[in-house]
KELOMAR-725003 format. One record per residue: residue number from 1; residue in three letters; x, y, z of N, C-alpha, C in turn. Coordinates in pm, 1 decimal. Example, Ala and Ser with C-alpha at 12.3 -4.5 7.8 and 13.67 -1.06 7.14 Angstrom:
2
@num:1; residu:Ala; npx:1319.0; npy:-569.0; npz:780.0; capx:1230.0; capy:-450.0; capz:780.0; cpx:1320.0; cpy:-330.0; cpz:780.0
@num:2; residu:Ser; npx:1285.0; npy:-225.0; npz:708.0; capx:1367.0; capy:-106.0; capz:714.0; cpx:1290.0; cpy:3.0; cpz:787.0
// end
This chain:
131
@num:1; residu:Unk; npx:1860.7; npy:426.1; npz:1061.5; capx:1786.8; capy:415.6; capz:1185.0; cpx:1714.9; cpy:546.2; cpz:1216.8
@num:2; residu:Unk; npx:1766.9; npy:678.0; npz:1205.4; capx:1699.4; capy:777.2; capz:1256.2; cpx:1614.2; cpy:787.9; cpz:1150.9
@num:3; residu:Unk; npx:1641.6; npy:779.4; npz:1017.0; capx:1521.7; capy:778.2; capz:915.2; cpx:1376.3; cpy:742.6; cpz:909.1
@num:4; residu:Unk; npx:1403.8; npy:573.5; npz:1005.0; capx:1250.9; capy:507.4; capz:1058.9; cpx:1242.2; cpy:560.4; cpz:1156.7
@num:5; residu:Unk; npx:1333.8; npy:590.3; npz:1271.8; capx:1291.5; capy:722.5; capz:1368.5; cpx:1149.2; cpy:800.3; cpz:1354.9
@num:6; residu:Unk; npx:1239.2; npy:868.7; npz:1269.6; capx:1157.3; capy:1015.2; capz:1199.0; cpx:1034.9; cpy:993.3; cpz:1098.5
@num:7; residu:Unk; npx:1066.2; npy:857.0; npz:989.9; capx:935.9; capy:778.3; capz:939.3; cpx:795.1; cpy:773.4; cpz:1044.7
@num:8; residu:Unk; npx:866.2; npy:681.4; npz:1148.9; capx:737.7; capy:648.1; capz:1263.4; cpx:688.9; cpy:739.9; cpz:1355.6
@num:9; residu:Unk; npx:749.8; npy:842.5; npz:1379.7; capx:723.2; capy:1010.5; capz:1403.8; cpx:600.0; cpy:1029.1; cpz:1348.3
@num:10; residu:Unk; npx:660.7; npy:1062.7; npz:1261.3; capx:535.9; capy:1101.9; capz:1138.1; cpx:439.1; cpy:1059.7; cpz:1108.2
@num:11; residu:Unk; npx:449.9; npy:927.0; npz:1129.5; capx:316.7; capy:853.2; capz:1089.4; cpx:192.0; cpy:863.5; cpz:1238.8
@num:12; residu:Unk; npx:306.0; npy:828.1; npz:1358.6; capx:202.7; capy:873.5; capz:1463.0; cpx:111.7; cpy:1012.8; cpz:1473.9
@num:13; residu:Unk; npx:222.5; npy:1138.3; npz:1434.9; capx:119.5; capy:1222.4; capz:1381.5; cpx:31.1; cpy:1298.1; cpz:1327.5
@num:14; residu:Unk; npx:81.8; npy:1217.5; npz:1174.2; capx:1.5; capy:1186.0; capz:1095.7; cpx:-127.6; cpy:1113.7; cpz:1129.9
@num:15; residu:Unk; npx:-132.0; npy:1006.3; npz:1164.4; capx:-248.7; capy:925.2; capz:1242.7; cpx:-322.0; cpy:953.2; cpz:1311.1
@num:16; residu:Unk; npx:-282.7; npy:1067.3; npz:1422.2; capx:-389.3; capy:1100.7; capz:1574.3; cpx:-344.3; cpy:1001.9; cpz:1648.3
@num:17; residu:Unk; npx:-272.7; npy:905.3; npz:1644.5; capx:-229.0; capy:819.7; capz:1725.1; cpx:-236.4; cpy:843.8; cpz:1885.2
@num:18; residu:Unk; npx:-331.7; npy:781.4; npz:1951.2; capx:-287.9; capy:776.3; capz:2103.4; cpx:-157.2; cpy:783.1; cpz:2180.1
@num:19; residu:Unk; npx:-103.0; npy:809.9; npz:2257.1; capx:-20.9; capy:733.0; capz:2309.9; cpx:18.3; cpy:601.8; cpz:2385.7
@num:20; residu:Unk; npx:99.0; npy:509.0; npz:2340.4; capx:122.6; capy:422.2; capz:2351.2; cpx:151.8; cpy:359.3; cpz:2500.1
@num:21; residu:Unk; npx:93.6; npy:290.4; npz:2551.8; capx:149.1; capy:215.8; capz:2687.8; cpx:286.5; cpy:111.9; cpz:2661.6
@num:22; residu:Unk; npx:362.5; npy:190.0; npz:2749.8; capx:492.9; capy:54.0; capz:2750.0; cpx:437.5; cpy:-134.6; cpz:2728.6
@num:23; residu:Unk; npx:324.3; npy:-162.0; npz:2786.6; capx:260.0; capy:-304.8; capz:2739.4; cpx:225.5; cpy:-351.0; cpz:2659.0
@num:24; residu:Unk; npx:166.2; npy:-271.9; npz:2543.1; capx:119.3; capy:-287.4; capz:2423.3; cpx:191.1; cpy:-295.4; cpz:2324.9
@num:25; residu:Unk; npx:182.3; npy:-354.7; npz:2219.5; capx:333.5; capy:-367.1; capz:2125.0; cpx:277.3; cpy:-250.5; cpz:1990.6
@num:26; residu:Unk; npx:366.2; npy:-211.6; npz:1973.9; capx:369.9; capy:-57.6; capz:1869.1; cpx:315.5; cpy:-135.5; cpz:1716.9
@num:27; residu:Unk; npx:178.0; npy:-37.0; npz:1721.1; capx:85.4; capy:-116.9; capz:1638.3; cpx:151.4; cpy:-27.1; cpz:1432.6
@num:28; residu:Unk; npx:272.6; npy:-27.9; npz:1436.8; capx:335.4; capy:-4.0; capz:1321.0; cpx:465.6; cpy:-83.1; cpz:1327.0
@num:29; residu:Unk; npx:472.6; npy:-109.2; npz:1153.7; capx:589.0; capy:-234.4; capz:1127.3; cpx:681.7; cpy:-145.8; cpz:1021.6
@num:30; residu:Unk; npx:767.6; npy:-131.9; npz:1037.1; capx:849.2; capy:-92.9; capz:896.6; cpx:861.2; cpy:-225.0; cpz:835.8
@num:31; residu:Unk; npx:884.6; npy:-214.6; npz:681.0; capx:921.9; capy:-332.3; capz:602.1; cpx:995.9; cpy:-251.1; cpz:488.4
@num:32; residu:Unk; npx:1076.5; npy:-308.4; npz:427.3; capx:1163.0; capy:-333.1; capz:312.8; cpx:1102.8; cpy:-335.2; cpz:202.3
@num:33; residu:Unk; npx:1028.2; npy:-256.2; npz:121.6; capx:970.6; capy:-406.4; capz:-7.4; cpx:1016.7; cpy:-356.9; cpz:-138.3
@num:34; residu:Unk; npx:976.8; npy:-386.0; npz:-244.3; capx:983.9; capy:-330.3; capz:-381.7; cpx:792.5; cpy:-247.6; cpz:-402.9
@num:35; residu:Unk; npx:835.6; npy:-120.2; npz:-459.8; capx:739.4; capy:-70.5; capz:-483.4; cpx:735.6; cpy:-36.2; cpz:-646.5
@num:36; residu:Unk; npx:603.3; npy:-84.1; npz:-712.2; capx:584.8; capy:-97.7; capz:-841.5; cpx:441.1; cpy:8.2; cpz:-869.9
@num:37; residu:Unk; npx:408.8; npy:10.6; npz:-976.8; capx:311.7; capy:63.6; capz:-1020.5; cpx:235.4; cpy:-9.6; cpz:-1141.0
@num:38; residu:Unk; npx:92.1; npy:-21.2; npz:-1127.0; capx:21.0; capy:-64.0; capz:-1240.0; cpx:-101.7; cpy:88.0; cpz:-1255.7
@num:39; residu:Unk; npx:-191.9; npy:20.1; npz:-1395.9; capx:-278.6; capy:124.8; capz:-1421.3; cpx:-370.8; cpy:5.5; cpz:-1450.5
@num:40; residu:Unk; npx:-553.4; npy:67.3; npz:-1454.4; capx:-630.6; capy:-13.2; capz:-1483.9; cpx:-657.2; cpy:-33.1; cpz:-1644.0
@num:41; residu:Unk; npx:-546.0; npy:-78.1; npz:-1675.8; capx:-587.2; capy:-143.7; capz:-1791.0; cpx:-630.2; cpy:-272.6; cpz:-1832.6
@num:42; residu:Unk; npx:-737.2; npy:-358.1; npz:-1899.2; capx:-740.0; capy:-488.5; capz:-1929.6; cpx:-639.5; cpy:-561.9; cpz:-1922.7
@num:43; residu:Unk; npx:-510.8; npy:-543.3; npz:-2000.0; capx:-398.0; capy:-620.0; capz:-2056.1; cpx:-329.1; cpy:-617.1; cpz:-1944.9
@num:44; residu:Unk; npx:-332.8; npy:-530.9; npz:-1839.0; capx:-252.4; capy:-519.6; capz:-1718.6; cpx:-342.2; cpy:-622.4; cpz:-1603.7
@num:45; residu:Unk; npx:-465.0; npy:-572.8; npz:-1600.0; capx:-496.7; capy:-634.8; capz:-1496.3; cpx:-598.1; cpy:-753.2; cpz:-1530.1
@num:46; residu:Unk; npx:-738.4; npy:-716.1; npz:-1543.7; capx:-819.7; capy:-840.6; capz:-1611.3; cpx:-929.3; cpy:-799.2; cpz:-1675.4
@num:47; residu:Unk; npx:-1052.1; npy:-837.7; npz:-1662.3; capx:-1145.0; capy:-746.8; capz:-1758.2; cpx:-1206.5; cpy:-656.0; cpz:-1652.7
@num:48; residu:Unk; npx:-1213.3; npy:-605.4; npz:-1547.6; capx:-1220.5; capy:-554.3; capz:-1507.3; cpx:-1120.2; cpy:-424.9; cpz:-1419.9
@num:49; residu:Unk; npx:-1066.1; npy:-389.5; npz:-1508.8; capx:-987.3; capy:-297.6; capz:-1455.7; cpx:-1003.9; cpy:-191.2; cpz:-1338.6
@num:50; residu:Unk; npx:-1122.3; npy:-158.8; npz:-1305.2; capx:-1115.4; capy:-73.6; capz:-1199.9; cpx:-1210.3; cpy:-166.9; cpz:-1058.7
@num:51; residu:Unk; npx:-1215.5; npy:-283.4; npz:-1076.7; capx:-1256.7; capy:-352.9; capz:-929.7; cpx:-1144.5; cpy:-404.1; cpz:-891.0
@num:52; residu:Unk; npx:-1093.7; npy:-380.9; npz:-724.7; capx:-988.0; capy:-435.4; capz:-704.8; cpx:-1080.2; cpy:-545.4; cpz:-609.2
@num:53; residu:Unk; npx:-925.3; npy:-640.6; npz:-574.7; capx:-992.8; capy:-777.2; capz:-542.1; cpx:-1021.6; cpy:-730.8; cpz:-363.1
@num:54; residu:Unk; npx:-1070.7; npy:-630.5; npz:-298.0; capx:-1133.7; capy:-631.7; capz:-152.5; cpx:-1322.7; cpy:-632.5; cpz:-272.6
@num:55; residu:Unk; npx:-1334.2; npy:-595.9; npz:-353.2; capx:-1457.8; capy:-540.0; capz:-410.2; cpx:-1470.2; cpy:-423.2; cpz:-469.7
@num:56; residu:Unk; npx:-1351.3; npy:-350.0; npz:-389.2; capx:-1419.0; capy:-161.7; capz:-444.9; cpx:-1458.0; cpy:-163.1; cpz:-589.7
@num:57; residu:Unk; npx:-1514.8; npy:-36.4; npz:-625.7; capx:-1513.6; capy:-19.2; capz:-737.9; cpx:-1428.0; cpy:141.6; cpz:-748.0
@num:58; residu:Unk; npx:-1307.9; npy:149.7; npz:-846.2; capx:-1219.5; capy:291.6; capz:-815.6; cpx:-1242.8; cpy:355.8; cpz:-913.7
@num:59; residu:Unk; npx:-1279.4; npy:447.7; npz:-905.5; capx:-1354.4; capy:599.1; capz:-992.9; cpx:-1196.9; cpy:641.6; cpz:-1060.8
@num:60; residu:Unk; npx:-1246.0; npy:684.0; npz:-1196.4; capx:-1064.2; capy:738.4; capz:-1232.0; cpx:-1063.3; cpy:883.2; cpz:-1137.2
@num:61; residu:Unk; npx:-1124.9; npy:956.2; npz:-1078.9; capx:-1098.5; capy:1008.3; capz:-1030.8; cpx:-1024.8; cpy:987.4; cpz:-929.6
@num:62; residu:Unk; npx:-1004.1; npy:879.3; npz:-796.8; capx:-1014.5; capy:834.9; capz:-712.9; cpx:-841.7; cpy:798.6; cpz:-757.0
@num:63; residu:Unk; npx:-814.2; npy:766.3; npz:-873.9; capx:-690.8; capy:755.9; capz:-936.0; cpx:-572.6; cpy:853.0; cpz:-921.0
@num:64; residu:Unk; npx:-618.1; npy:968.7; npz:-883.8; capx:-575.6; capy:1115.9; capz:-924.3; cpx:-554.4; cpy:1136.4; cpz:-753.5
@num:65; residu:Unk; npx:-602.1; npy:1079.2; npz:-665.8; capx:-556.9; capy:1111.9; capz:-550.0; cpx:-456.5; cpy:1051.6; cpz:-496.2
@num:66; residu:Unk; npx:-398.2; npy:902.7; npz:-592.2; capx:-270.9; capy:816.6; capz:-567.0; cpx:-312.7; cpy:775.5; cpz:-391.2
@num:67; residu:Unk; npx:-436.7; npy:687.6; npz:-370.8; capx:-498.3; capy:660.2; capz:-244.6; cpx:-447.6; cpy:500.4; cpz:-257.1
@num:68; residu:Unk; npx:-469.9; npy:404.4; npz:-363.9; capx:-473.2; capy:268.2; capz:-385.5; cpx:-347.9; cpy:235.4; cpz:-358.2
@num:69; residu:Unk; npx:-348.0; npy:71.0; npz:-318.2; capx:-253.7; capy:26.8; capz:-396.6; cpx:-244.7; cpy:-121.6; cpz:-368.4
@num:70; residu:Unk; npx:-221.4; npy:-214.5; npz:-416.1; capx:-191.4; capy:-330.8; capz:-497.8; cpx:-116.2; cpy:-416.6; cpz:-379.6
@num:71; residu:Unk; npx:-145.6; npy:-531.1; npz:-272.4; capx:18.6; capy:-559.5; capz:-198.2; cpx:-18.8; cpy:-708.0; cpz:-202.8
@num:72; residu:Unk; npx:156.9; npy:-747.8; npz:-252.2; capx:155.0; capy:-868.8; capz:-244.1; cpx:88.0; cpy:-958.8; cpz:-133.0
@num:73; residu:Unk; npx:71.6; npy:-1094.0; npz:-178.5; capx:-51.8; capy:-1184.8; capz:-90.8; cpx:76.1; cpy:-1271.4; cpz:47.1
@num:74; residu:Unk; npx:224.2; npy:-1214.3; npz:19.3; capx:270.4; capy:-1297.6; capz:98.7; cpx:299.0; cpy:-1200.8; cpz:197.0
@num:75; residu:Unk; npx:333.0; npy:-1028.5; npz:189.9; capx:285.1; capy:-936.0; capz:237.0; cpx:182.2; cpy:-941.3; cpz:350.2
@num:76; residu:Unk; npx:36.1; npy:-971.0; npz:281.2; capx:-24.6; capy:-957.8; capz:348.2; cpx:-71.1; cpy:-1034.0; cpz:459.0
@num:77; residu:Unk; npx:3.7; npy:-1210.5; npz:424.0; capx:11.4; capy:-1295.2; capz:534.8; cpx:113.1; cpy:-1312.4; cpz:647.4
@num:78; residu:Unk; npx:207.6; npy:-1189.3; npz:661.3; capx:280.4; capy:-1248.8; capz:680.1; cpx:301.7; cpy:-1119.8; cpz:804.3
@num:79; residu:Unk; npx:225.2; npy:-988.4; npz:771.5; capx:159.6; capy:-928.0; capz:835.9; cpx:64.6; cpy:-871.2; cpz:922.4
@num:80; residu:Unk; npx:8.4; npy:-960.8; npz:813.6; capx:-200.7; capy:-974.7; capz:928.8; cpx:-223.2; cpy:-857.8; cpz:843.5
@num:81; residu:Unk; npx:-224.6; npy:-767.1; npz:713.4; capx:-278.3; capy:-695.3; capz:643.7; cpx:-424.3; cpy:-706.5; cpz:590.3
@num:82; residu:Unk; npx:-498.8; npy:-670.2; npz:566.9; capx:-637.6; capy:-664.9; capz:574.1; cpx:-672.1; cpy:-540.7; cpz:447.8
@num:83; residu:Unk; npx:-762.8; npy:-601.4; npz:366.9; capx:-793.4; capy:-435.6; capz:283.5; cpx:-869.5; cpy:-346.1; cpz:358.8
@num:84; residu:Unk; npx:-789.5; npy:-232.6; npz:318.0; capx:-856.5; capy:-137.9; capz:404.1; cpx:-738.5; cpy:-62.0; cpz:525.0
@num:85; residu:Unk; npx:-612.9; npy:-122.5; npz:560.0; capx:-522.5; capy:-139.2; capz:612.7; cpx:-431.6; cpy:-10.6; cpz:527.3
@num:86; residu:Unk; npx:-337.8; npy:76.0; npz:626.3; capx:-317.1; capy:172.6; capz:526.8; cpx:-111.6; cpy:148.2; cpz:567.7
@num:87; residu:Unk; npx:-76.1; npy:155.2; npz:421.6; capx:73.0; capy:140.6; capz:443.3; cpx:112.3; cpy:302.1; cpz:388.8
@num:88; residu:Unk; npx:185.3; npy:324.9; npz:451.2; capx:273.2; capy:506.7; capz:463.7; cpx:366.0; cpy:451.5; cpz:377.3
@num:89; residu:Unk; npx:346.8; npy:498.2; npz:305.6; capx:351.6; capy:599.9; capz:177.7; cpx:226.0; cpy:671.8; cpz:165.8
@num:90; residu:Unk; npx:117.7; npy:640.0; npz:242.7; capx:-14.9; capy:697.5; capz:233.8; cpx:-145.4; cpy:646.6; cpz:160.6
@num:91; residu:Unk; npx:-90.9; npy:498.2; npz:162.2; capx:-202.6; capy:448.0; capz:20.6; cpx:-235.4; cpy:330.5; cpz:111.2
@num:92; residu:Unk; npx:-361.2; npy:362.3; npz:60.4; capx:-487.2; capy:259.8; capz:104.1; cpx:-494.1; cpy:81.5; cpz:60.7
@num:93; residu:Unk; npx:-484.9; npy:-2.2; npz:110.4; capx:-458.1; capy:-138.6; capz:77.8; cpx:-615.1; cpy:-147.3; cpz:40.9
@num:94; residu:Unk; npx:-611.2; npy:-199.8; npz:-114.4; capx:-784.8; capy:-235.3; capz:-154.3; cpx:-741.9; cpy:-316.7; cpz:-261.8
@num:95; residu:Unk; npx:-608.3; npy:-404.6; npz:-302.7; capx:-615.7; capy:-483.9; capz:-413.2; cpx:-492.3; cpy:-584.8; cpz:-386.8
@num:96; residu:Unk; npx:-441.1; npy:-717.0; npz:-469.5; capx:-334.4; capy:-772.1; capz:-423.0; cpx:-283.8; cpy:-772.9; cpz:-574.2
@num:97; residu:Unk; npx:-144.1; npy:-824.3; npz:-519.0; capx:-85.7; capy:-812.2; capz:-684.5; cpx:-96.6; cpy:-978.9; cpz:-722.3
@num:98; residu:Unk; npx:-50.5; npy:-1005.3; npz:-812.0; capx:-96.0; capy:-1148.6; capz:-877.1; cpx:7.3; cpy:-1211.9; cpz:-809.5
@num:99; residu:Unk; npx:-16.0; npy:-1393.9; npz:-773.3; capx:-0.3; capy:-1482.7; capz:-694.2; cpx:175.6; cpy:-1505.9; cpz:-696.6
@num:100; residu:Unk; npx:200.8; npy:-1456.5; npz:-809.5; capx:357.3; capy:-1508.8; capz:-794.0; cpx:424.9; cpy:-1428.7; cpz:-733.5
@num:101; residu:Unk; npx:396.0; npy:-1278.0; npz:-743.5; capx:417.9; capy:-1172.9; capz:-714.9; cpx:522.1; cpy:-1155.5; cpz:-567.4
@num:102; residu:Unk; npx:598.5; npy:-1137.2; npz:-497.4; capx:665.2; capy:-1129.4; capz:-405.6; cpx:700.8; cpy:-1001.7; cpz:-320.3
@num:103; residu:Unk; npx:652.6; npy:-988.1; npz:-186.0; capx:733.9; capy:-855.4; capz:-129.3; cpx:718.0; cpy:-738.0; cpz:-180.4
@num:104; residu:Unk; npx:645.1; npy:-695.2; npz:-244.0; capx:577.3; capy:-591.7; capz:-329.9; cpx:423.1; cpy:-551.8; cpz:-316.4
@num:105; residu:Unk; npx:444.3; npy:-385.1; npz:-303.7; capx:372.3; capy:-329.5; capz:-305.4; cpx:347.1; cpy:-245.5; cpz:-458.7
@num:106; residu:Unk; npx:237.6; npy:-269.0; npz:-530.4; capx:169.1; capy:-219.0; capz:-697.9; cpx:115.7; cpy:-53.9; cpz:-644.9
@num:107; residu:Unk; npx:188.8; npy:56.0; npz:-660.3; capx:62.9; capy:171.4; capz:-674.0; cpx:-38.4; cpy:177.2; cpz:-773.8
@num:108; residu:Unk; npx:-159.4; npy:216.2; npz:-759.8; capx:-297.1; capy:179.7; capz:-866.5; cpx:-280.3; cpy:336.0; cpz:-879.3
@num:109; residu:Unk; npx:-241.2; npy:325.6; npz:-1024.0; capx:-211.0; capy:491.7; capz:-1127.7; cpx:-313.7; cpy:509.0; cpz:-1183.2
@num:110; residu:Unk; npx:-328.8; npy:613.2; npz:-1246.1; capx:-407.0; capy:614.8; capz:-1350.1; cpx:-442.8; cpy:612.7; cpz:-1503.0
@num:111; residu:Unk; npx:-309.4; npy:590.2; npz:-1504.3; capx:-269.7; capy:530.9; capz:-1678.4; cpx:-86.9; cpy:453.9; cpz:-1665.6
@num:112; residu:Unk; npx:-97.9; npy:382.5; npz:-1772.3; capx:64.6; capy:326.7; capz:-1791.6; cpx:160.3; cpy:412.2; cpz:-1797.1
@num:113; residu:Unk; npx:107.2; npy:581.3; npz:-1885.8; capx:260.6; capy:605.3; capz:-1893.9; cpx:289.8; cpy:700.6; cpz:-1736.8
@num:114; residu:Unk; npx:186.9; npy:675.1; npz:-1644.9; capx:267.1; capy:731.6; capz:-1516.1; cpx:307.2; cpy:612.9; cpz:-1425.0
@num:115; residu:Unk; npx:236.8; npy:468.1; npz:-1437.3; capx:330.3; capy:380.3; capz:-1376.2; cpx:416.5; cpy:370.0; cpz:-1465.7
@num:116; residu:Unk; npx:441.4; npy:373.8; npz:-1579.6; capx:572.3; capy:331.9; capz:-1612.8; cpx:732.8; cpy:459.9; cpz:-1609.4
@num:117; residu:Unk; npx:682.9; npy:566.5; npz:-1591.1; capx:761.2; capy:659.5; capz:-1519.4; cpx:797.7; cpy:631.5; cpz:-1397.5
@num:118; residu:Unk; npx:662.7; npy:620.8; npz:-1279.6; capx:735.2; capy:567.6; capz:-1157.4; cpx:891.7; cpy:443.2; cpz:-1143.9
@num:119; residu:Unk; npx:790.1; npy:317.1; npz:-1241.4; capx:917.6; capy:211.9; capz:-1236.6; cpx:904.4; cpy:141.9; cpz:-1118.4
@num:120; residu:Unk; npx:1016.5; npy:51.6; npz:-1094.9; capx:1056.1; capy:-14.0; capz:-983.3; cpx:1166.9; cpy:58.1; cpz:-886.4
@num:121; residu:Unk; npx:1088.2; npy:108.4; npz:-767.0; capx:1163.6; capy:141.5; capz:-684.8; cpx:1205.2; cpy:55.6; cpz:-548.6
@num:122; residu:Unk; npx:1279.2; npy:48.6; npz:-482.3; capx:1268.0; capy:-8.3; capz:-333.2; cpx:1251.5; cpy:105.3; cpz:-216.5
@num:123; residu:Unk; npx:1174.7; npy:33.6; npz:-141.6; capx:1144.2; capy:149.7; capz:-4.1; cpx:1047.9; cpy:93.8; cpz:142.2
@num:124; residu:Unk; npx:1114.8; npy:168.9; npz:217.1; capx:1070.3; capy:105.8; capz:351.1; cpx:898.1; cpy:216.1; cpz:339.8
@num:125; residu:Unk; npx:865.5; npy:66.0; npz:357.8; capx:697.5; capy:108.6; capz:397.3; cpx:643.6; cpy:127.8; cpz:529.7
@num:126; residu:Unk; npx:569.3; npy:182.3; npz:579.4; capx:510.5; capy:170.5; capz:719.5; cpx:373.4; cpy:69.7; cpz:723.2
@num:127; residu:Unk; npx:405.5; npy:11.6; npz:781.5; capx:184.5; capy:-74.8; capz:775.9; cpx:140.5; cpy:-38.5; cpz:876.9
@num:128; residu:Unk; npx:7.6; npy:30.1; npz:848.6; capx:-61.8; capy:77.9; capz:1042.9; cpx:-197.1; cpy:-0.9; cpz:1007.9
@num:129; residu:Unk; npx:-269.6; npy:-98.0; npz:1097.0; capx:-357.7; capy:-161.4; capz:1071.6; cpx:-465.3; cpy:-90.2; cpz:1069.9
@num:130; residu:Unk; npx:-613.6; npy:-115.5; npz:1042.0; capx:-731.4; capy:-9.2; capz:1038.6; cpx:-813.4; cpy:-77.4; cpz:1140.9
@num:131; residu:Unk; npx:-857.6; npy:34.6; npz:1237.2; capx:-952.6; capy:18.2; capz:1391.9; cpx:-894.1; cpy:-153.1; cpz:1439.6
// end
């Protein structure tokens, strides 16, 4: 408990966050999920490896700042997530992971052998919606 405490701390000021009116409901969610990692490779993703499905197009540079990332489609319904939508860990929602996919958030690496170092971890995410 004091952990998301201190999580949602942070993220408010991290954010610039206003302060909040007692009426308004606290526009951040903690969640639970599994956090994975992919890279843009063909065999990983499709023939287009660096368009994620909002449209972007991601520069390998853009790779190197660990900004992306990948969130499941039941995630994002179940949230009101939107690309463009930023979940703390600090990464930018601009792609979904494939349909079977569950409760998971994909970081977009920049090659396999650093998602496959990351691995499968679990971790409470923050979601703060965008404007």
């Amino acid at each position: 408990m004091l952990r998301t405490i201190l999580l949602l701390t942070g993220c408010l000021l991290l954010a610039n966050c206003k302060p909040i009116s007692s009426d308004r409901p606290l526009p951040l969610t903690v969640v639970s999920v599994t956090v994975t990692a992919y890279s843009p490779s063909p065999h990983i993703t499709d023939h287009t490896p660096f368009e994620t499905a909002s449209g972007k197009i991601v520069k390998p540079y853009e790779l190197d700042q660990l900004r992306y990332v990948a969130i499941s489609r039941d995630l994002m319904r179940e949230h009101g997530i939107k690309y463009g939508d930023t979940v703390f860990i600090g990464f930018e929602v601009q792609d979904t992971t494939a349909s079977k996919t569950k409760n998971t958030v994909d970081l977009f690496l920049r090659n396999l052998g650093l998602a496959r170092k990351f691995g499968r971890q679990t971790r409470e995410i923050i979601i703060r919606k965008k404007g």
